[in-house]
C-alpha positions in Angstrom: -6.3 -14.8 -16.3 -6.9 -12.9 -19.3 -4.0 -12.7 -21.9 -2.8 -9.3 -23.9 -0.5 -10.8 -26.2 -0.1 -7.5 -28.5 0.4 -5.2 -26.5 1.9 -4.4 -22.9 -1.5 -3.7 -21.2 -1.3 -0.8 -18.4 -4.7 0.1 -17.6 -5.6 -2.4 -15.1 -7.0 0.2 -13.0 -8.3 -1.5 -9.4 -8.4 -5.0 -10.6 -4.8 -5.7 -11.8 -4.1 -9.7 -12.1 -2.1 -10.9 -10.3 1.6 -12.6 -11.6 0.7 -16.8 -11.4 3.8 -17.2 -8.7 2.3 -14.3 -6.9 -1.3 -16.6 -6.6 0.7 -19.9 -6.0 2.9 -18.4 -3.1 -0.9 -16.6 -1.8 -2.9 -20.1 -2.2 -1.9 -20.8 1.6 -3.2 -17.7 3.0 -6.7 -17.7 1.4 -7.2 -21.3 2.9 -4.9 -23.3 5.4 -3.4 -19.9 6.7 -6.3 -17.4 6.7 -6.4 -16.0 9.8 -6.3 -12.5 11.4 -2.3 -11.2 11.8 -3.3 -8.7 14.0 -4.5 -11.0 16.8 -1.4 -12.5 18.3 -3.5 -14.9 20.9 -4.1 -17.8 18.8 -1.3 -19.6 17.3 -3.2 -18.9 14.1 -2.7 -15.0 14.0 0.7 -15.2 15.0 1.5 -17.9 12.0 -0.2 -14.8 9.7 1.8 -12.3 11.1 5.1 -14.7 11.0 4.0 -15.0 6.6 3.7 -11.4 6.1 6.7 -10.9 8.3 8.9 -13.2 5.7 7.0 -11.2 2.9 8.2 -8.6 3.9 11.2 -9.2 4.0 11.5 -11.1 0.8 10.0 -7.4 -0.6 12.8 -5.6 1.0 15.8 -8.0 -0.2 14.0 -7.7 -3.5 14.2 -3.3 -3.4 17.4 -3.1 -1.7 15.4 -1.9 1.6 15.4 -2.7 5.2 12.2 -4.9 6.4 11.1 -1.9 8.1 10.8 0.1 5.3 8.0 -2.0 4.0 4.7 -0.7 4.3 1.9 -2.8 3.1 -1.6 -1.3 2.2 -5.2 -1.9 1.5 -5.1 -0.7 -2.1 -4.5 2.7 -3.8 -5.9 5.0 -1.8 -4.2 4.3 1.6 -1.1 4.2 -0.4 -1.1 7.3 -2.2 -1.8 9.2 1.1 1.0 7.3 3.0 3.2 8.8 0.5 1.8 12.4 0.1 1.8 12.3 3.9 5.5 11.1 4.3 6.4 14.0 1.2 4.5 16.3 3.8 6.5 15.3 6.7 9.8 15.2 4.5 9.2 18.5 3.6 7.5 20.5 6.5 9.3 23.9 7.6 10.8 23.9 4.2 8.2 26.0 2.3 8.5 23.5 -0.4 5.7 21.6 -0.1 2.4 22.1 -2.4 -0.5 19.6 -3.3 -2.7 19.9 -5.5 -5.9 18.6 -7.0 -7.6 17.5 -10.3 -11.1 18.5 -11.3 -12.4 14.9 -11.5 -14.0 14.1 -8.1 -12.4 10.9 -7.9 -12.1 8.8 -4.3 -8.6 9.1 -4.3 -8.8 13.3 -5.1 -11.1 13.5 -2.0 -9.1 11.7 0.1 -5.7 13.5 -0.8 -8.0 17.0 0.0 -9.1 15.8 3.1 -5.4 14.9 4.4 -4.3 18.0 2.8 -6.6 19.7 4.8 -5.9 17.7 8.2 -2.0 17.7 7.6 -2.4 21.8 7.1 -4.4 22.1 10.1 -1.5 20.0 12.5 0.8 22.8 10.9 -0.7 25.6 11.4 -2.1 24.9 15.0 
């Protein structure tokens, strides 16, 4: 893992390292554990769904939240529309609620149109 020892480094972008007792707790799922969590008929997917069941809920004693509240994602993208879309929901029938966009045709920009566009079209029909 590369070292910044200057400086507090913040632009990791999409490849961020990860904290060593983040990769020593992980070790077990990329090998003994791996297995699909969403497949609950092999004793193997249901051992994957029991670890990122405790994950969670090590995440939600960590933030003060309940289990339930803990929502993991993919990466980015799927994260920042899971939160404009619960803003959206928060906020519909309130008039408060405005997205915009940036000029730089990013992934992310693209995606937050396109839900933008889906969420109005739910509202207005």
């Amino acid at each position: 893992m590369r070292t910044f020892e200057c400086c507090i480094y913040l632009d990791h972008d999409a490849s961020t390292p990860c904290d060593p007792r983040v990769v020593e707790a992980m070790l077990p799922c990329f090998s003994e554990h791996a297995a699909n969590p969403s497949n609950g008929l092999h004793r193997a997917g249901r051992r994957a769904a029991r670890l990122i069941e405790v994950a969670r809920e090590k995440v939600a004693a960590l933030l003060g939240a309940e289990p339930s509240e803990v929502v993991f994602t993919s990466g980015a993208t799927e994260s920042n529309n899971l939160a404009l879309l619960g803003c959206a929901r928060a906020a519909a029938g309130t008039g408060r609620v405005a997205f915009g966009r940036s000029n730089c045709e990013a992934d992310v920009d693209l995606a937050v149109s396109a839900l933008v566009a889906a969420y109005n079209r739910v509202l207005s029909g």
